[in-house]
N, C-alpha and C positions, 0 to 999 in steps of 0.2 A: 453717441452711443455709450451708456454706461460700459466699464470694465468688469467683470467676470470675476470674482475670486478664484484663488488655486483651489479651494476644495469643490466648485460646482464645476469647473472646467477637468477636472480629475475625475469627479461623477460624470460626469456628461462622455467623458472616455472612457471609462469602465461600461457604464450601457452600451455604448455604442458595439463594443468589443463582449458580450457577457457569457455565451456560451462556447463548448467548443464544438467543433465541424465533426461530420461523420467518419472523415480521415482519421482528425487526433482521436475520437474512440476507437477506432479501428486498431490503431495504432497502441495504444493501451491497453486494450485485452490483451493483446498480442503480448506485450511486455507483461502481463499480468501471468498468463496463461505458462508464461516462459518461466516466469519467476516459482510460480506453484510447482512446474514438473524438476527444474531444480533443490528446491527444498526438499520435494518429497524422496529426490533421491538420495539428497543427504541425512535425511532422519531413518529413510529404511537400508542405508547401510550397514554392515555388521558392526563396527565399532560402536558409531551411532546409537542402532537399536539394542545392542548388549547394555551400552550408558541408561538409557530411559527403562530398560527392563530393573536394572538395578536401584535406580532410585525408585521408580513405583514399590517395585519389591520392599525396599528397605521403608517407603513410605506407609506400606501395607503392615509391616510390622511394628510398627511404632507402638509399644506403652503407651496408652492413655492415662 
């Protein structure tokens, strides 16, 4: 029996293994969905949203 090189026997393990299962999505919205309502609550904070008011602002009056 011929031997295999490392890159077909690498490929041949990545097909085998190529997607993931409906647990790890599940499991990733979830981190995803977690990750969004964190953010969002950091950006509509009042320091937060005073910071981004002021740069839009100051961006708005910028000289051209």
């Amino acid at each position: 029996m011929k031997r295999m090189s490392a890159w077909w026997r690498a490929r041949r393990a990545a097909r085998s293994d190529a997607g993931m299962t409906t647990s790890e999505y599940a499991m990733g919205t979830i981190a995803a969905a977690a990750f969004a309502t964190v953010l969002y609550k950091i950006v509509t904070s009042g320091g937060v949203s005073g910071a981004l008011e002021s740069v839009i602002g100051k961006a708005l009056d910028a000289p051209f």
